[in-house]
FILOFI-9301 format. One record per residue (C-alpha): residue in one letter; x, y, z. Coordinates in steps of 0.25 Angstrom, whole numbers, plus 2048, in hexadecimal, padded with zeros to 3 digits. Layout:
<recs>
AXYZ
...
</recs>
This chain:
<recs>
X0CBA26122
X0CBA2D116
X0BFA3010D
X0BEA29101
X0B8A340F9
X0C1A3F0FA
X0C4A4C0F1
X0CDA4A0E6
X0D8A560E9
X0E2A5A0E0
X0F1A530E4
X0EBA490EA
X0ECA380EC
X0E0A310EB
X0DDA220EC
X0D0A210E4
X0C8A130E2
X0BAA0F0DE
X0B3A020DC
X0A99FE0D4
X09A9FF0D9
X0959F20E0
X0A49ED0DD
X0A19EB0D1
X0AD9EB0C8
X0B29F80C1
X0BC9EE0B7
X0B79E20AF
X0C39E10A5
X0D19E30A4
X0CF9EF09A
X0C59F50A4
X0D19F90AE
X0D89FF0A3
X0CCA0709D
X0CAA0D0AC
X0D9A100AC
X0D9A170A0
X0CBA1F0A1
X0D0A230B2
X0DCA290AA
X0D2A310A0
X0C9A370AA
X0D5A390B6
X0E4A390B3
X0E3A480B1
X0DEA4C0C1
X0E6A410C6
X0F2A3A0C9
X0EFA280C9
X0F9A230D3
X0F5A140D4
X0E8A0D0CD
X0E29FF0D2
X0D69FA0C9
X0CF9ED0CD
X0C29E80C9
X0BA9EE0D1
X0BF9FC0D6
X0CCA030D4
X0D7A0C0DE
X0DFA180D8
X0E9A200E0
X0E8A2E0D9
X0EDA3A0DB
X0E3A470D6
X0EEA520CE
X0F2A5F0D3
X0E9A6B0D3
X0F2A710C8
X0F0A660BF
X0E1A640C0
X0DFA720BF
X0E4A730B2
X0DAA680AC
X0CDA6A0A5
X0C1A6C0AE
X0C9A6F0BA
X0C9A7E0BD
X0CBA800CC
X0CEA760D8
X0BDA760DD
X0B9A6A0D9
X0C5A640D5
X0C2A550DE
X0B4A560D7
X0B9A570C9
X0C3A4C0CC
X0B9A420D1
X0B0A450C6
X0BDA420BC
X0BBA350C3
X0ACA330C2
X0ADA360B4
X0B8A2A0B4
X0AEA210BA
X0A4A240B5
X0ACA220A5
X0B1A140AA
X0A4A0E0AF
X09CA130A3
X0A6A0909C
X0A69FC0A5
X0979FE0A4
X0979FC096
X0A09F3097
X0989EC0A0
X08C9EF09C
X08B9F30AB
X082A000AE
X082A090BC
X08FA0E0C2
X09DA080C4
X0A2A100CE
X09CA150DD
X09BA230DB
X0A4A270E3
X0B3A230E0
X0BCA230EC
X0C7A2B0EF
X0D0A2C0FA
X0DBA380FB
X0EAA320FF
X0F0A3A109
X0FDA3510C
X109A2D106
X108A1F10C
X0FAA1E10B
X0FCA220FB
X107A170F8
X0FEA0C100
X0F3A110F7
X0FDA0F0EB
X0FE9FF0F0
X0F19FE0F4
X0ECA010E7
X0F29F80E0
X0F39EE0EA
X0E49EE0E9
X0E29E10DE
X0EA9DA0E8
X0E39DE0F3
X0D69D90EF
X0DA9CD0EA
X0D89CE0DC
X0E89CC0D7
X0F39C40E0
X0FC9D00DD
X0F79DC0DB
X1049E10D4
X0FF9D90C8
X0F19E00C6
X0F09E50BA
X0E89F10BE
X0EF9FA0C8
X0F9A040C6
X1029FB0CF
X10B9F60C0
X10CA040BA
X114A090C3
X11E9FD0C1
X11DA010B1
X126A0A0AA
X11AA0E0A0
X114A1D0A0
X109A1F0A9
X101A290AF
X103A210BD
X10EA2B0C3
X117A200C6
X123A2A0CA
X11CA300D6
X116A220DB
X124A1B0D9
X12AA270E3
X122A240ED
X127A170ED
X135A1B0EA
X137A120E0
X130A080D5
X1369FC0DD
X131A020EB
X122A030E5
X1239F50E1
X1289F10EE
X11E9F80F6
X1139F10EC
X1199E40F1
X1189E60FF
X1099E6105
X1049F210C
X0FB9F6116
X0F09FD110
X0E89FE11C
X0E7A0D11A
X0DFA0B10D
X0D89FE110
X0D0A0711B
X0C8A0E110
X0C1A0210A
X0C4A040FE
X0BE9FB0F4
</recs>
């Protein structure tokens, strides 16, 4: 079984999740899940790669993929590859820890949001990466909170269907596929997630 706090290496897939603390709920309004979106693209889009994104009301799954070594290198604050996971995590904390400090005023809420510790889990071979994919925004579906989860509205699960400009890379996930029709077919069809369902996720 894999750990579910591994480094964070450069070039490679990630599925990282979180919940929030006691279960409580990290979204209370529609505009919360797109204030989280926007501040995750703030703090992280320049050390990774988002592939898919699931937000539900009380946690949230990405599938990520952290950048080369090249590209990271050449950002502020990163001058050598020691480390490197550190600073990224930290890129996240820094995420967190700027999205809870706005729910709890929002809330007028006070203490942490998030465990800790975040959870990460490295992706290490194809198929386990595109039942990842499904699984992720299967996820409303799977708990019951939407008959179809092809209609919740916050997933990544649409975007790739749009012909809008986004930072999803959409070419590279459709090829896995081999096709936009083949992703939605595969979307339609139930898979077995057995493999990801034995980390007890949320």
């Amino acid at each position: 079984m894999r750990p579910k706090h591994q480094p964070l290496y450069p070039g490679n897939y990630y599925h990282i999740y979180n919940r929030g603390n006691n279960r409580e709920n990290l979204f209370y309004k529609p505009e919360n899940y797109f204030y989280f979106l926007r501040r995750y693209g703030y703090y992280l889009n320049n050390y990774l790669e988002t592939y898919a994104y699931c937000l539900l009301p009380n946690h949230f799954h990405l599938l990520v993929k952290i950048k080369q070594k090249d590209e990271l290198l050449n950002l502020p604050g990163f001058q050598n590859l020691e480390g490197l996971s550190s600073d990224i995590s930290r890129k996240f904390s820094n995420f967190f820890n700027g999205y809870s400090k706005a729910i709890n005023k929002q809330q007028n809420r006070v203490g942490s949001l998030f465990p800790k510790n975040f959870k990460r889990i490295r992706v290490d071979n194809y198929k386990y990466l595109i039942t990842l994919l499904y699984y992720i925004h299967a996820n409303p579906q799977l708990h019951g909170l939407i008959e179809d989860f092809k209609d919740w509205p916050y997933s990544s699960y649409n975007r790739y269907l749009e012909l809008n400009k986004s930072h999803l890379p959409k070419n590279e996930v459709l090829s896995w596929f081999g096709s936009l029709k083949e992703y939605e077919i595969y979307h339609s069809r139930v898979q077995n997630i057995k493999e990801i369902n034995q980390y007890n996720l949320d």
